[in-house]
C-alpha positions in Angstrom: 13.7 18.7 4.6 15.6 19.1 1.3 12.3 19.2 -1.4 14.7 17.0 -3.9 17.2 14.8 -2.5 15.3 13.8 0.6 12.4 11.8 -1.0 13.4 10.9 -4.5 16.0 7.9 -4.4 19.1 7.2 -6.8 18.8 6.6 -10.7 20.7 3.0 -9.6 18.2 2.0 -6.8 15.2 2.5 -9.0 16.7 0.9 -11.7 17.1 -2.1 -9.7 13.8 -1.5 -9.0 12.3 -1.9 -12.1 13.9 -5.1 -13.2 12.8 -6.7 -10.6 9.0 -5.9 -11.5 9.7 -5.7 -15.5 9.0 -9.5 -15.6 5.2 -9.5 -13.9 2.2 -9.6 -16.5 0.9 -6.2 -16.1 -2.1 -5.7 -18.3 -3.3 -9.0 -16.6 -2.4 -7.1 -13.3 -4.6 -3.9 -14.7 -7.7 -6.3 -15.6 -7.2 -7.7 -11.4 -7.5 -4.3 -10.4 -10.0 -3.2 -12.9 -12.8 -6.6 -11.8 -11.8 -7.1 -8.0 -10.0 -3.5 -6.9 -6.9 -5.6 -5.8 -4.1 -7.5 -7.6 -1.2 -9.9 -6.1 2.4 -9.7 -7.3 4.0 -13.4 -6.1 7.6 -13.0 -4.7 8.2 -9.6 -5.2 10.8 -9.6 -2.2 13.0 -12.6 -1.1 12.9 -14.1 2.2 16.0 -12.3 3.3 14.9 -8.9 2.1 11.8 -9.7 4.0 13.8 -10.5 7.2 15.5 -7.3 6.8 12.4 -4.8 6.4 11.3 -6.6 9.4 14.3 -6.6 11.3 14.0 -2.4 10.6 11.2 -2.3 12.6 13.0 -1.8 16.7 15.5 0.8 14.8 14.3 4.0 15.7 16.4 5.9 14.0 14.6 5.1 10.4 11.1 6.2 11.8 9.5 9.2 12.4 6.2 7.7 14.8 5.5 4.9 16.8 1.3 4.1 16.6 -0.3 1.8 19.0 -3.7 0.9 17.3 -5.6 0.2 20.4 -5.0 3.9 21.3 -6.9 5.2 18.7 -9.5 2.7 18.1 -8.0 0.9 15.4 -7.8 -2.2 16.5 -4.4 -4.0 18.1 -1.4 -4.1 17.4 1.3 -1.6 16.5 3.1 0.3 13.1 6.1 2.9 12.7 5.9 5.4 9.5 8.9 5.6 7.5 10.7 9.0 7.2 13.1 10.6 4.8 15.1 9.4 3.5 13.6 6.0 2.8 15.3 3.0 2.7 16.6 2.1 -0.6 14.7 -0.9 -1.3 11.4 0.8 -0.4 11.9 3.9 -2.1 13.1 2.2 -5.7 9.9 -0.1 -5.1 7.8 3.1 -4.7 9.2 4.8 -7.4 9.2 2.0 -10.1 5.4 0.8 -9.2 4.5 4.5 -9.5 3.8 4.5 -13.7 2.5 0.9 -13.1 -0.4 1.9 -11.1 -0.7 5.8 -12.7 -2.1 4.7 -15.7 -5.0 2.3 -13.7 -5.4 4.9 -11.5 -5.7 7.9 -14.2 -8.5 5.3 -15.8 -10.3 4.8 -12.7 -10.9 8.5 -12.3 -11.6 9.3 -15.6 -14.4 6.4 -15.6 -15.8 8.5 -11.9 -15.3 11.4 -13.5 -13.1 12.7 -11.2 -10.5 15.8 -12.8 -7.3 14.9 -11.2 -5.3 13.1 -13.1 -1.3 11.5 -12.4 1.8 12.5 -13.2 4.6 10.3 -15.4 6.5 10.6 -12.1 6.2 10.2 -8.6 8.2 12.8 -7.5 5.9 15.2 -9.6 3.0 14.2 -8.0 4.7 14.2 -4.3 5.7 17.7 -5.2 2.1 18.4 -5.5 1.8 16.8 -2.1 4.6 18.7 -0.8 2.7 22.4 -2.0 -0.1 21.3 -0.4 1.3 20.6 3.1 1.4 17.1 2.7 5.3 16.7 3.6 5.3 13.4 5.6 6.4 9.9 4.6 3.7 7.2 4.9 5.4 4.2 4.1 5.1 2.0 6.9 6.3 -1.3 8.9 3.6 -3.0 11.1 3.8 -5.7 13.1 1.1 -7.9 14.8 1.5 -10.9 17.5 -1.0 -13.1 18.9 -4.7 -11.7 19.0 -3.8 -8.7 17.0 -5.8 -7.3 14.0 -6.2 -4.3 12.2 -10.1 -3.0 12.2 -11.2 -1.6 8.2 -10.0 1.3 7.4 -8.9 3.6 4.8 -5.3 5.6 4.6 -6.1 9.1 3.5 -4.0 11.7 5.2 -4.9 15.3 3.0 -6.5 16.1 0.3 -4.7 14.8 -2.5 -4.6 10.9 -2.1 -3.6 8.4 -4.9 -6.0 5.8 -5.2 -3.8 2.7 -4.9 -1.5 1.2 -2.3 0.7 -1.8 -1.7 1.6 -4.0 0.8 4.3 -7.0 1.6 3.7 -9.5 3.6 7.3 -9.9 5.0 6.6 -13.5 7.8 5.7 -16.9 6.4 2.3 -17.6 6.9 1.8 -21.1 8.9 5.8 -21.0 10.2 5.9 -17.3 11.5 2.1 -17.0 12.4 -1.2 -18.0 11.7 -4.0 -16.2 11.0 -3.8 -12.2 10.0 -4.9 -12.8 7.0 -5.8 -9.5 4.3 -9.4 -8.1 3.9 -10.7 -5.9 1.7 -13.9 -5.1 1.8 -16.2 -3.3 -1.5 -19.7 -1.7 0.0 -22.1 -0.9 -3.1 -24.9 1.1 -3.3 -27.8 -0.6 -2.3 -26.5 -3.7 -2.1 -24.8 -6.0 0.5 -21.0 -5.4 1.2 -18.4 -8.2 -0.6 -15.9 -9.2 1.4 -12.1 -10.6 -0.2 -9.6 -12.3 1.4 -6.1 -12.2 -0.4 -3.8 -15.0 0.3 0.0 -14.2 0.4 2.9 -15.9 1.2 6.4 -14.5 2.5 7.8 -11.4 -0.1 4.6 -11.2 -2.1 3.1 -8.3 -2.3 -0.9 -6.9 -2.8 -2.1 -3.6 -4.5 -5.8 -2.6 -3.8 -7.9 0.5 -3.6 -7.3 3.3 -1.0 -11.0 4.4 -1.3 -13.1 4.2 -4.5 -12.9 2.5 -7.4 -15.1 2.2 -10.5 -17.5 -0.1 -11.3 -19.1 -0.7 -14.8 -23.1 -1.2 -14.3 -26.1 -2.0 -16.7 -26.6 2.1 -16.6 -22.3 3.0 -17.1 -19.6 2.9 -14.0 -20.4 3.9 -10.6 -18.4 4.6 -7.7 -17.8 1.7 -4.9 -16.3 2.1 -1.4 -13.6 0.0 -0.2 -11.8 -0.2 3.5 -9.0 -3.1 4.3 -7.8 -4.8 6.8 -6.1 -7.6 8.7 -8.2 -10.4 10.5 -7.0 -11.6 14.4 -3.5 -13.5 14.2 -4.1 -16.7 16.0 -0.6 -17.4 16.8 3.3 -16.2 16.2 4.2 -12.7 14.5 3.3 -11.1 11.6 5.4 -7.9 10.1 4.0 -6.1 6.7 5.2 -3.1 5.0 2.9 -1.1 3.4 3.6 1.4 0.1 1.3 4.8 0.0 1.9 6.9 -2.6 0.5 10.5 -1.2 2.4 11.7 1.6 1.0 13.3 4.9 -0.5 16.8 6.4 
């Protein structure tokens, strides 16, 4: 794989990119993240992008593995990882939300006091990726259809992992399925777990927490543990594409 041109799209397609998210409220965006470890961006894609991204997903030729969840334990239902080159519309949406979600993320890890800190960039920080063996895409296209979920989890895949990922809900909730609807849940020390459900609609999209995330206390911030999900889709079919940052060992 070329270490430049394979995984950093063109100067055009992140432009477009970024004016489509230059109009969201960001600092109100930061404050979502900051009290609830998730945030919702409304109608990032249209319903015809959304059709498209799904429409990706019996292509073979843009993926690089197949995953049946039931195979592994992870619940039901069935995603494809992304490789190099991305699509265009994915990889200007992962390179413009990068220095959106940096700076929460530098200020999460700074309040754990954890050292490792983000780059401007992220190609920079999938370089660092890249010298530490993590070479593989992990953008990904899921799809669900009637009594399929996806059990809590986390997506780490090495050692360096950025704290933050996004998902798009690409089907219509109540027209294309029902059900599936996102989880995330926050387990803090010695205290019961909180659960969140985020509603979407088609083409918006949800940020949340990989793994921790500070908390401020009576006593200064301490670290909570967070896993998400996707509850049983009573009917139809559901497709999502998820954005993660850090690529894979």
């Amino acid at each position: 794989m070329n270490a430049v041109t394979d995984f950093i799209p063109a100067a055009q397609v992140v432009k477009s990119a970024e004016q489509r998210l230059a109009g969201y409220d960001w600092a109100a965006f930061a404050d979502e993240m900051n009290c609830f470890g998730c945030a919702t961006l409304k109608g990032v894609l249209s319903p015809e992008e959304c059709r498209d991204l799904a429409a990706l997903y019996p292509q073979e030729k843009h993926f690089r593995s197949h995953i049946h969840m039931a195979r592994h334990g992870f619940g039901k239902g069935e995603y494809r990882y992304f490789k190099y080159p991305l699509p265009d519309l994915l990889g200007g949406l992962r390179t413009a939300l990068w220095p959106k979600l940096a700076g929460v993320a530098n200020s999460w890890n700074e309040r754990m006091g954890i050292d490792q800190r983000y780059p401007e960039a992220h190609a920079d920080f999938l370089r660092q990726c890249h010298e530490a063996g993590q070479k593989r895409p992990t953008p990904l296209l899921l799809q669900y259809v009637t009594g399929d979920f996806n059990c809590l989890h986390q997506d780490l895949y090495g050692d360096l992992a950025f704290p933050i990922q996004v998902a798009f809900l690409l089907s219509e909730p109540g027209r294309d399925f029902t059900g599936g609807e996102f989880v995330l849940t926050e387990q803090r020390p010695r205290m019961q777990s909180r659960a969140e459900v985020v509603p979407l609609k088609q083409g918006d999209a949800v940020a949340f927490a990989v793994h921790n995330r500070p908390v401020q206390g009576s006593r200064g911030n301490y670290r909570v543990n967070l896993r998400h999900g996707v509850s049983r889709v009573r009917s139809g079919q559901r497709h999502t594409v998820g954005i993660i940052f850090h690529d894979a060992k």
